[in-house]
N, C-alpha and C positions, 0 to 999 in steps of 0.2 A: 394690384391686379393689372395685368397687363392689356392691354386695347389694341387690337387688329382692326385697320381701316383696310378698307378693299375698294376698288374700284372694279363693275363688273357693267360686260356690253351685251346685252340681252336681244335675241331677233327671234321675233312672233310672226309664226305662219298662223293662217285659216281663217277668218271672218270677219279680219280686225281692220281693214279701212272703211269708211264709210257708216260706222256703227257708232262714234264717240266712245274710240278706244282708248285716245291716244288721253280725253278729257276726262275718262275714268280712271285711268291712270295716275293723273296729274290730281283728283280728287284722292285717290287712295295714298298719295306720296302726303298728302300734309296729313296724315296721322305716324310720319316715321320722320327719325330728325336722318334724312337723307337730300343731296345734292343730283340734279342730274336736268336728264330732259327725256324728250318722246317724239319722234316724229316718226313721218312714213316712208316710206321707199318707195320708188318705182316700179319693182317688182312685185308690188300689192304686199312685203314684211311691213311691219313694225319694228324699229330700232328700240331701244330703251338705253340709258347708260344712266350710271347711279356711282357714288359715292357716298361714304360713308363709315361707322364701325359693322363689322361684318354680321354680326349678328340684327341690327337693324337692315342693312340692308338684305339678309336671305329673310328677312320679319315680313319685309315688304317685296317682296318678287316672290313670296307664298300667300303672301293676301292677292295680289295680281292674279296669279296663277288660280288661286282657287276660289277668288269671289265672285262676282258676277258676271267676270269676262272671261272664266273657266268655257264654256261651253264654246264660243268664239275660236279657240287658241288650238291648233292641232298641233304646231308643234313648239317647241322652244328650245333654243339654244345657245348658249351663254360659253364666254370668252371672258378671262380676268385679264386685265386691263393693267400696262405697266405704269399709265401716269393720272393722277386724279381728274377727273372728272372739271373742266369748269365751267358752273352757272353758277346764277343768282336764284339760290330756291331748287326748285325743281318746274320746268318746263316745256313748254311745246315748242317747238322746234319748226321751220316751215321750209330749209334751207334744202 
């Protein structure tokens, strides 16, 4: 069976600074074996970037999308990514 790893950059518009998006996030990511981090923008987005096998990580950017921080999120939009992702774990980010 063949395994597709992907790397994908995720940016969340609507509710999400200020709410402990970035630590729900970051609590939803240790139930997926994926690599990445979260932090925030200036322009009040959310960044997201994730590594991993593709099917884990669309597992977890559909729990994101549709768990508790569904209501928060107006929009989303995602960009695949030509070089892997590098952290340790998956993380917040403050840079």
């Amino acid at each position: 069976m063949m395994v597709t790893m992907i790397s994908l950059q995720v940016f969340y518009e609507g509710n999400v600074q200020g709410v402990g998006f970035r630590w729900s996030v970051r609590h939803v990511a240790k139930g997926f074996d994926v690599t990445g981090w979260v932090r925030n923008l200036p322009d009040g987005r959310v960044e997201l970037q994730a590594t991993g096998e593709e099917d884990e990580v669309r597992a977890f950017l559909d729990d994101v999308a549709q768990g508790e921080l569904h209501g928060l999120i107006h929009k989303q939009t995602e960009n695949k990514l030509d070089n892997p992702v590098t952290a340790r774990g998956f993380e917040i980010r403050y840079d």
